[in-house]
PDB file of N, CA, C, O and CB in Angstrom:
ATOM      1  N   UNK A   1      13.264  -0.622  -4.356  1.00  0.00           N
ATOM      2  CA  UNK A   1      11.957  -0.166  -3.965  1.00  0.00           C
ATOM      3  C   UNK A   1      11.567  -0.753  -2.615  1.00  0.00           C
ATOM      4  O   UNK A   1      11.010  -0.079  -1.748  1.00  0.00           O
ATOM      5  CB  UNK A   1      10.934  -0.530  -5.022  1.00  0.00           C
ATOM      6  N   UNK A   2      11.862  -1.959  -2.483  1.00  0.00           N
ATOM      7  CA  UNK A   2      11.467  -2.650  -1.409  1.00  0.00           C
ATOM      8  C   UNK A   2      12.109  -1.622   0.071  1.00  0.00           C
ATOM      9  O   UNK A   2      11.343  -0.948   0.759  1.00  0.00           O
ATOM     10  CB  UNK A   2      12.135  -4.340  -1.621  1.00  0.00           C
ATOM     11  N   UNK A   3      13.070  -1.676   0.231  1.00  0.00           N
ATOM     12  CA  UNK A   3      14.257  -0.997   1.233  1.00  0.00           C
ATOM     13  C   UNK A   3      13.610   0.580   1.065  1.00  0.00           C
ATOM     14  O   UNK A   3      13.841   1.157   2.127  1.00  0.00           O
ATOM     15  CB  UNK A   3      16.270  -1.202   0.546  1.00  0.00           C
ATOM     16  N   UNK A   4      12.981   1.369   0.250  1.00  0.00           N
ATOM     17  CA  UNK A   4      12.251   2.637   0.352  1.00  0.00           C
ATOM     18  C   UNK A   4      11.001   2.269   0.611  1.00  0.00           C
ATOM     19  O   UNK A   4      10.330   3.153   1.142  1.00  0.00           O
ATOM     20  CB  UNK A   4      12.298   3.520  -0.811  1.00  0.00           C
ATOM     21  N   UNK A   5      10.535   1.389   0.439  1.00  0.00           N
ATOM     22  CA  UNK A   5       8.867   1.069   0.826  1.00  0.00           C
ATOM     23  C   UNK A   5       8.987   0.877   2.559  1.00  0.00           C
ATOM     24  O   UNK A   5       8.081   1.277   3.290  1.00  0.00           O
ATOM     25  CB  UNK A   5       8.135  -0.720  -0.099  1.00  0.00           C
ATOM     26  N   UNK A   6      10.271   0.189   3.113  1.00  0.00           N
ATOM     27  CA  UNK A   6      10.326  -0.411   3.927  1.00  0.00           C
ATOM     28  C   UNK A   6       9.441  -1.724   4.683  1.00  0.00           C
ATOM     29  O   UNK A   6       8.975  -2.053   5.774  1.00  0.00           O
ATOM     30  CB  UNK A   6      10.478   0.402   4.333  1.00  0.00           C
ATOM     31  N   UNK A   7       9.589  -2.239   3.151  1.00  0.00           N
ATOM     32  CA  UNK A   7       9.053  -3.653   3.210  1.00  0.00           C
ATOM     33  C   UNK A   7      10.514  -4.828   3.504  1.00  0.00           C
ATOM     34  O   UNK A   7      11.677  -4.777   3.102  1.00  0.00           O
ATOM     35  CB  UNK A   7       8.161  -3.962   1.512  1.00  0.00           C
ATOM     36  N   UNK A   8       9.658  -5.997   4.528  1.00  0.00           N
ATOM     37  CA  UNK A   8      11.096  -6.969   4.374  1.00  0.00           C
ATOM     38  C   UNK A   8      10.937  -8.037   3.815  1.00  0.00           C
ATOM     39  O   UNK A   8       9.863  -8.570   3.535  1.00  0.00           O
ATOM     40  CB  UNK A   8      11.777  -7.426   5.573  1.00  0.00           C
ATOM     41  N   UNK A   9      12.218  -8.498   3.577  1.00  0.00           N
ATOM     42  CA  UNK A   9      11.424  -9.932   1.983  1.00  0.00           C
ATOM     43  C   UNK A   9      10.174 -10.285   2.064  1.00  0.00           C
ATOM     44  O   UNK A   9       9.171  -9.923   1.448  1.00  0.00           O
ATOM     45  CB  UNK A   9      12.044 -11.754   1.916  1.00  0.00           C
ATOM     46  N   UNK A  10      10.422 -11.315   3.207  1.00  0.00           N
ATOM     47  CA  UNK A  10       8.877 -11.696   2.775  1.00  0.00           C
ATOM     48  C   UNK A  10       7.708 -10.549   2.455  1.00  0.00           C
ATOM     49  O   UNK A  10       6.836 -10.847   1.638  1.00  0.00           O
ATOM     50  CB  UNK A  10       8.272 -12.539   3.997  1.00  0.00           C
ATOM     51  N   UNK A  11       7.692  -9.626   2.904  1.00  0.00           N
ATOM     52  CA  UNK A  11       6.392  -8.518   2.418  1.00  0.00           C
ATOM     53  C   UNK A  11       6.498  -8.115   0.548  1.00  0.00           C
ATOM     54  O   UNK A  11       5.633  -7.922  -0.306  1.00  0.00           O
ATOM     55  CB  UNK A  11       6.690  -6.659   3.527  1.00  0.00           C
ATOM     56  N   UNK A  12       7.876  -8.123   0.521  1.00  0.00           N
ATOM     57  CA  UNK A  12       8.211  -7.553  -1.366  1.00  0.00           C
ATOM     58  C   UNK A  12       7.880  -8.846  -1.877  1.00  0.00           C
ATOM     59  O   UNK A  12       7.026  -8.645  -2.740  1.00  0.00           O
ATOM     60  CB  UNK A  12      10.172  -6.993  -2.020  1.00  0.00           C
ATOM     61  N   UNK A  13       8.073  -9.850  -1.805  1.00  0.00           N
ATOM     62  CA  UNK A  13       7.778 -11.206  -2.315  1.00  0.00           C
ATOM     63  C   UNK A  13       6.214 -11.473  -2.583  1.00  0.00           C
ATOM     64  O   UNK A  13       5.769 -11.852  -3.666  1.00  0.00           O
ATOM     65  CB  UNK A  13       8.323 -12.250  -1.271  1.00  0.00           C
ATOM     66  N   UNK A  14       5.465 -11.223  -1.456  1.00  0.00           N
ATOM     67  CA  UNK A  14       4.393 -11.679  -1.034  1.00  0.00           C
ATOM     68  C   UNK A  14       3.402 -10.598  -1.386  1.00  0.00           C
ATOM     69  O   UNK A  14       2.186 -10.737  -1.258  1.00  0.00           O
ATOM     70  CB  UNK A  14       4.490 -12.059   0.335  1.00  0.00           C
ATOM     71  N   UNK A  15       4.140  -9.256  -1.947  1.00  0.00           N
ATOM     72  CA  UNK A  15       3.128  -8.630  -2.580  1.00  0.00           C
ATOM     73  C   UNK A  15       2.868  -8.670  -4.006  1.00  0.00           C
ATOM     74  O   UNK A  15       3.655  -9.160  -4.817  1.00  0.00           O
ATOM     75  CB  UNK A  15       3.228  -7.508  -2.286  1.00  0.00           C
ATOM     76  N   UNK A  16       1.256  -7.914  -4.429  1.00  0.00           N
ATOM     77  CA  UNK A  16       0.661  -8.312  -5.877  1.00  0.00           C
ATOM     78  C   UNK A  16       1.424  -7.018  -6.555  1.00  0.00           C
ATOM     79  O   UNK A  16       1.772  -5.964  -6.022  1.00  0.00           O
ATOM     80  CB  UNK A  16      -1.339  -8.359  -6.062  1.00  0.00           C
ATOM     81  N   UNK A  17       1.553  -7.436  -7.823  1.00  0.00           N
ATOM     82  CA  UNK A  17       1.649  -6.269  -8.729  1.00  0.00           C
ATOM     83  C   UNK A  17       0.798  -4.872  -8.060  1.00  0.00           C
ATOM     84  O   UNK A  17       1.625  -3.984  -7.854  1.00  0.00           O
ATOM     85  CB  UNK A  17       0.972  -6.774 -10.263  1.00  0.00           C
ATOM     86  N   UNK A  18      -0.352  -4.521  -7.742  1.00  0.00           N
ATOM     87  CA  UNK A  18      -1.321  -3.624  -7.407  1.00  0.00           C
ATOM     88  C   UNK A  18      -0.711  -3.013  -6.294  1.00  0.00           C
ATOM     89  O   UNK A  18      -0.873  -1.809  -6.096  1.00  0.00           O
ATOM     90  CB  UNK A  18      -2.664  -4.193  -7.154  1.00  0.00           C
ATOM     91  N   UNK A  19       0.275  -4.021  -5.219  1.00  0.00           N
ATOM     92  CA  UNK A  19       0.653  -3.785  -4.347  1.00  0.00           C
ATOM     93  C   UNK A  19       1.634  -2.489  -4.416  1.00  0.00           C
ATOM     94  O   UNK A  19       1.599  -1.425  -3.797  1.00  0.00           O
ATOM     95  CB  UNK A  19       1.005  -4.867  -3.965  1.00  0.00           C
ATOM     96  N   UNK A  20       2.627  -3.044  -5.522  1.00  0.00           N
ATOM     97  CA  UNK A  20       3.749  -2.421  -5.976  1.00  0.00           C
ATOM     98  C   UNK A  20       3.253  -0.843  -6.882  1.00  0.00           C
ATOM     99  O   UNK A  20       3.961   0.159  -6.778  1.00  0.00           O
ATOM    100  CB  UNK A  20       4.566  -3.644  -6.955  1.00  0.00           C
ATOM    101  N   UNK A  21       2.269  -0.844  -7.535  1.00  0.00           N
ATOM    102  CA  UNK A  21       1.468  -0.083  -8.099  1.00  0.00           C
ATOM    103  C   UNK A  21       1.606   1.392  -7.184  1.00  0.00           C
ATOM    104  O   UNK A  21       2.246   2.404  -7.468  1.00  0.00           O
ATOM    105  CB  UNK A  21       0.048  -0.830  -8.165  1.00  0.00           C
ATOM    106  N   UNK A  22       0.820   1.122  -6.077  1.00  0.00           N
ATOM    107  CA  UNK A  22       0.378   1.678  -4.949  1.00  0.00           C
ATOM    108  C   UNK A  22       1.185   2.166  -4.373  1.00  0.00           C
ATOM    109  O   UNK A  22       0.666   3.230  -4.034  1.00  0.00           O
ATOM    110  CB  UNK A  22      -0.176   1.050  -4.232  1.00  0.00           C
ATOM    111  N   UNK A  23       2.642   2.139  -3.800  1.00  0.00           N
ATOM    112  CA  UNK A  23       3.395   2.558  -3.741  1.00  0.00           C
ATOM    113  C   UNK A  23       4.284   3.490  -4.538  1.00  0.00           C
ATOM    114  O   UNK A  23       5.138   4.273  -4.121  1.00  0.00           O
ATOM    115  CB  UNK A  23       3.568   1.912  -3.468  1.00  0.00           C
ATOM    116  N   UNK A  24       4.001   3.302  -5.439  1.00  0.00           N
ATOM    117  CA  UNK A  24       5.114   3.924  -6.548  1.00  0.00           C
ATOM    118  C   UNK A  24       4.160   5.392  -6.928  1.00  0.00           C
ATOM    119  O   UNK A  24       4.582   6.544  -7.032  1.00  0.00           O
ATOM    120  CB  UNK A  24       5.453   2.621  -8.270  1.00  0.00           C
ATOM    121  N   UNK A  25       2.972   4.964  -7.062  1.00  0.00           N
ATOM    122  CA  UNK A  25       1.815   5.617  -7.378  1.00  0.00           C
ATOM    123  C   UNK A  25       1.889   7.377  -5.959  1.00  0.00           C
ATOM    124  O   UNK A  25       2.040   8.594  -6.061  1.00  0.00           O
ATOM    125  CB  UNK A  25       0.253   4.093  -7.111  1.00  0.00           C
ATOM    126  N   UNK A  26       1.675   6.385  -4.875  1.00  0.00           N
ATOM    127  CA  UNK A  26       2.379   7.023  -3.854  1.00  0.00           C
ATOM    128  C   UNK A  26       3.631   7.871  -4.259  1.00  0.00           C
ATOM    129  O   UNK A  26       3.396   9.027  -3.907  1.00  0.00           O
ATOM    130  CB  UNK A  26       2.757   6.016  -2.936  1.00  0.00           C
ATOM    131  N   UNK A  27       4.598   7.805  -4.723  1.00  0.00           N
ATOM    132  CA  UNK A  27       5.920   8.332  -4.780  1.00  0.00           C
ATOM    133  C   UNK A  27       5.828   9.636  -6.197  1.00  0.00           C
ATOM    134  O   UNK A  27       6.437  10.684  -6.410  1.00  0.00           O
ATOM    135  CB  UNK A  27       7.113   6.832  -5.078  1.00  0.00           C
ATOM    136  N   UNK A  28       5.143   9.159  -6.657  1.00  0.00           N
ATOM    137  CA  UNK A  28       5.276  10.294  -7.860  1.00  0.00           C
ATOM    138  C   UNK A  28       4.494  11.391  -7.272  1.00  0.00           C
ATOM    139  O   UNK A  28       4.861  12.560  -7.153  1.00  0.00           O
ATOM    140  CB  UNK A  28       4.618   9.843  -9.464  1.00  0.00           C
ATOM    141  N   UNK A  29       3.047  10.726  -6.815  1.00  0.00           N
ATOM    142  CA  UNK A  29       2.193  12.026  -6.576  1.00  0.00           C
ATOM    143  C   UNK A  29       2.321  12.480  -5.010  1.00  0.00           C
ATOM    144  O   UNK A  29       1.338  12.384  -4.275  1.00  0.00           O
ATOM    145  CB  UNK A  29       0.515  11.721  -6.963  1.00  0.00           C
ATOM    146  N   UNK A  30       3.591  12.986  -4.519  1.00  0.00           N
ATOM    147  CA  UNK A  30       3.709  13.194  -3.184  1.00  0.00           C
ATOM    148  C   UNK A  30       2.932  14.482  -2.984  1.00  0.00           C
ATOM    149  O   UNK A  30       3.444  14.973  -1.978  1.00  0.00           O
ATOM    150  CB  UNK A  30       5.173  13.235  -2.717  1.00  0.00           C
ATOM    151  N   UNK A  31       1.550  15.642  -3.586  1.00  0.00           N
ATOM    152  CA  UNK A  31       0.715  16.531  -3.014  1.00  0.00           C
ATOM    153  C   UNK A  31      -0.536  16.001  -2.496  1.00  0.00           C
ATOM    154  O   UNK A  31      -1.352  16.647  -1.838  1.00  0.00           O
ATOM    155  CB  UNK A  31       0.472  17.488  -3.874  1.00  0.00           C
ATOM    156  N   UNK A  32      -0.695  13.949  -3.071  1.00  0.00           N
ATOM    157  CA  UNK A  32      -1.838  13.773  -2.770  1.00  0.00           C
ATOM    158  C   UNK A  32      -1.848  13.476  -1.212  1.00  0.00           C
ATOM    159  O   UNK A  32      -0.820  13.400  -0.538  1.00  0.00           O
ATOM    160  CB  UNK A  32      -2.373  12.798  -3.637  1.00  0.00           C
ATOM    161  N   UNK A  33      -3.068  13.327  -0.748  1.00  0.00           N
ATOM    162  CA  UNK A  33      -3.441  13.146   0.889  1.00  0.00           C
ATOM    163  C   UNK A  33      -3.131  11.586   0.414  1.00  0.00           C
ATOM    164  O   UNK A  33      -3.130  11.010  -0.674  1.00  0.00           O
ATOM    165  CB  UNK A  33      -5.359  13.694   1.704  1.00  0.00           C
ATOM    166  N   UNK A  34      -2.820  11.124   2.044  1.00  0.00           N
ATOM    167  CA  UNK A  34      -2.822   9.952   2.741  1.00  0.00           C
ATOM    168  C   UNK A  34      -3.967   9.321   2.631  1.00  0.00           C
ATOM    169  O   UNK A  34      -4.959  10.035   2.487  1.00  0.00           O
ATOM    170  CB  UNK A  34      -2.537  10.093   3.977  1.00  0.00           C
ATOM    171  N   UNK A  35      -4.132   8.006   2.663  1.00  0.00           N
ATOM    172  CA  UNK A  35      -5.673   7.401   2.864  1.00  0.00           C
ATOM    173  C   UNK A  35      -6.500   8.277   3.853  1.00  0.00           C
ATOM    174  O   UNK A  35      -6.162   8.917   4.849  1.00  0.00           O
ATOM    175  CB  UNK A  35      -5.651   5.793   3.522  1.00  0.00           C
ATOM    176  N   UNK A  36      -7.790   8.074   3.192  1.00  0.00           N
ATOM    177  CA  UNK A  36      -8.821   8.812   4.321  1.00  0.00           C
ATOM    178  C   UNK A  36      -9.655   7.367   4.872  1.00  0.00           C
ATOM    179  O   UNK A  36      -9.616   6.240   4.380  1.00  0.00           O
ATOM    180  CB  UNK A  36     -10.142  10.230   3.437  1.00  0.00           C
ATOM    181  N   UNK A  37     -10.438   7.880   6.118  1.00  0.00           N
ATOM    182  CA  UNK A  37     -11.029   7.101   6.762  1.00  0.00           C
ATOM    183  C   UNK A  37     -12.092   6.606   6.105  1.00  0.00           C
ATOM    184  O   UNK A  37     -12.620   5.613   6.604  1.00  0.00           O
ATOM    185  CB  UNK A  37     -11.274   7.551   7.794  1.00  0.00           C
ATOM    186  N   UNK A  38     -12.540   7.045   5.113  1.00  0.00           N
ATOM    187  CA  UNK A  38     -13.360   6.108   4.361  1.00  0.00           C
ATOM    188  C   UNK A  38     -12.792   5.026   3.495  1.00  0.00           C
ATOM    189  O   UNK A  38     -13.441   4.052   3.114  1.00  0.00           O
ATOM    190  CB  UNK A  38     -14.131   6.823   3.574  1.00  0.00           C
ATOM    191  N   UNK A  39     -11.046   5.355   3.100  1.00  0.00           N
ATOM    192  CA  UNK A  39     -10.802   4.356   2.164  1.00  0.00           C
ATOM    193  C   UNK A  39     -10.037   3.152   3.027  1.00  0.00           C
ATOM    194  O   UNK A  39      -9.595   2.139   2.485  1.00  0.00           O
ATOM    195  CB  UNK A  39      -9.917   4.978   0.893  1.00  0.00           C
ATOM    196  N   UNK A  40      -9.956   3.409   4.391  1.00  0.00           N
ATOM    197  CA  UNK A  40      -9.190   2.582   5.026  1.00  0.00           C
ATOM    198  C   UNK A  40     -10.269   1.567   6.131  1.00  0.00           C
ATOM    199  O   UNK A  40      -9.971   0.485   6.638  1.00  0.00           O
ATOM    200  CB  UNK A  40      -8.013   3.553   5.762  1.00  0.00           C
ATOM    201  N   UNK A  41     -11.678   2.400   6.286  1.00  0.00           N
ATOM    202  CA  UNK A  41     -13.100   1.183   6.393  1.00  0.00           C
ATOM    203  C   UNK A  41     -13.286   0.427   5.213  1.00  0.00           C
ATOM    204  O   UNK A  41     -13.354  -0.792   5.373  1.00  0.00           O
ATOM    205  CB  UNK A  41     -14.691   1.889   6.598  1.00  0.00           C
ATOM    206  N   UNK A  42     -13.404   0.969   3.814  1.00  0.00           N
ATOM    207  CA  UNK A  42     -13.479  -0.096   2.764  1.00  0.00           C
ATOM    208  C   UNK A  42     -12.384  -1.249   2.760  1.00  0.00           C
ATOM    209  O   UNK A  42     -12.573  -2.456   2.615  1.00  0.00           O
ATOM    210  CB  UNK A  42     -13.411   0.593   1.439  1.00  0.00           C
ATOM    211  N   UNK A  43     -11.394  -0.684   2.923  1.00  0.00           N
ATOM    212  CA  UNK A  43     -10.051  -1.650   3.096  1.00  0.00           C
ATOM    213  C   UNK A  43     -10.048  -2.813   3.862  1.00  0.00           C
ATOM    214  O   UNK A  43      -9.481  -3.889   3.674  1.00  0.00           O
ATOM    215  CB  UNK A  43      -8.977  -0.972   3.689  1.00  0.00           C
ATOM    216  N   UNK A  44     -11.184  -2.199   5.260  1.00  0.00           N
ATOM    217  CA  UNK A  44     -10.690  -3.232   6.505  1.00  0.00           C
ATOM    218  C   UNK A  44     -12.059  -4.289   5.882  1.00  0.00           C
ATOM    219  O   UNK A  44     -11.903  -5.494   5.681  1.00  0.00           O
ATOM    220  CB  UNK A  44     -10.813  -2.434   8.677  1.00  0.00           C
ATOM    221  N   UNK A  45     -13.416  -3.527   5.634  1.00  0.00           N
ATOM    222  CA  UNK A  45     -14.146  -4.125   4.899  1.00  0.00           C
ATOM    223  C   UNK A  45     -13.961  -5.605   3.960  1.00  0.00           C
ATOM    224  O   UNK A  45     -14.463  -6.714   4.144  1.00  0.00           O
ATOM    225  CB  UNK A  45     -14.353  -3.186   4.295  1.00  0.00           C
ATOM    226  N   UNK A  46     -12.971  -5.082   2.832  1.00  0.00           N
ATOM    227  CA  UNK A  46     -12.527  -6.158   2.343  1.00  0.00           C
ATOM    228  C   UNK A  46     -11.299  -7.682   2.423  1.00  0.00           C
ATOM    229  O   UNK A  46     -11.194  -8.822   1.969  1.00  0.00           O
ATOM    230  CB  UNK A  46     -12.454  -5.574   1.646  1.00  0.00           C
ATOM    231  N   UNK A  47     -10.484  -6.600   3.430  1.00  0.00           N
ATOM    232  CA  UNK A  47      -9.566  -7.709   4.381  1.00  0.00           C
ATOM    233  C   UNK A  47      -9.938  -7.638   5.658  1.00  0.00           C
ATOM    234  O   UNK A  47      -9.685  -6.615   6.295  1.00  0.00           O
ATOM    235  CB  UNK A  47      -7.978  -7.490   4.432  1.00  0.00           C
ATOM    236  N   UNK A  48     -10.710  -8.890   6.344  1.00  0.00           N
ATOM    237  CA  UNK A  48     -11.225  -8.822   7.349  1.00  0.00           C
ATOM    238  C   UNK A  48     -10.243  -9.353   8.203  1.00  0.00           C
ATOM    239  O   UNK A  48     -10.449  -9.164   9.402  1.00  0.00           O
ATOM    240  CB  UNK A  48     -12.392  -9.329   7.339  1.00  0.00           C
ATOM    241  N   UNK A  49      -9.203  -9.984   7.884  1.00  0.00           N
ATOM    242  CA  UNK A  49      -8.366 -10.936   8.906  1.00  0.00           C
ATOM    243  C   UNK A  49      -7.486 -10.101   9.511  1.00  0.00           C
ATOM    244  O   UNK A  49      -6.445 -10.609   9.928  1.00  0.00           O
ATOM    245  CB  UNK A  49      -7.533 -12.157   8.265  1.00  0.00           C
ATOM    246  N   UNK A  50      -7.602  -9.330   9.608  1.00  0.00           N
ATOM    247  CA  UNK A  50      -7.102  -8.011  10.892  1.00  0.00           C
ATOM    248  C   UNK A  50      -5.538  -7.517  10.682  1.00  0.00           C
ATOM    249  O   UNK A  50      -5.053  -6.667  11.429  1.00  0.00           O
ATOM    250  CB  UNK A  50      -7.134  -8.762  12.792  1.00  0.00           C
TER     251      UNK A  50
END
């Protein structure tokens, strides 16, 4: 999964379960849209460290 996510160790390591979720989640439902700009202001919202 990691090598299809194109995550490198440290990123597969260093991610949460939710992380892994999200991706996979991603992979089954390939008709849904991409993040929208509202879910990617909430995002920056909640991780502020850039």
């Amino acid at each position: 999964m990691a090598r299809l996510a194109g995550w490198r160790p440290d990123d597969f390591w260093a991610a949460t379960p939710a992380d892994a979720a999200a991706v996979l989640a991603g992979w089954r439902d390939e008709e849904a849209g991409g993040m929208g700009q509202a879910d990617l202001a909430a995002m920056m919202e909640q991780c502020p460290d850039g």
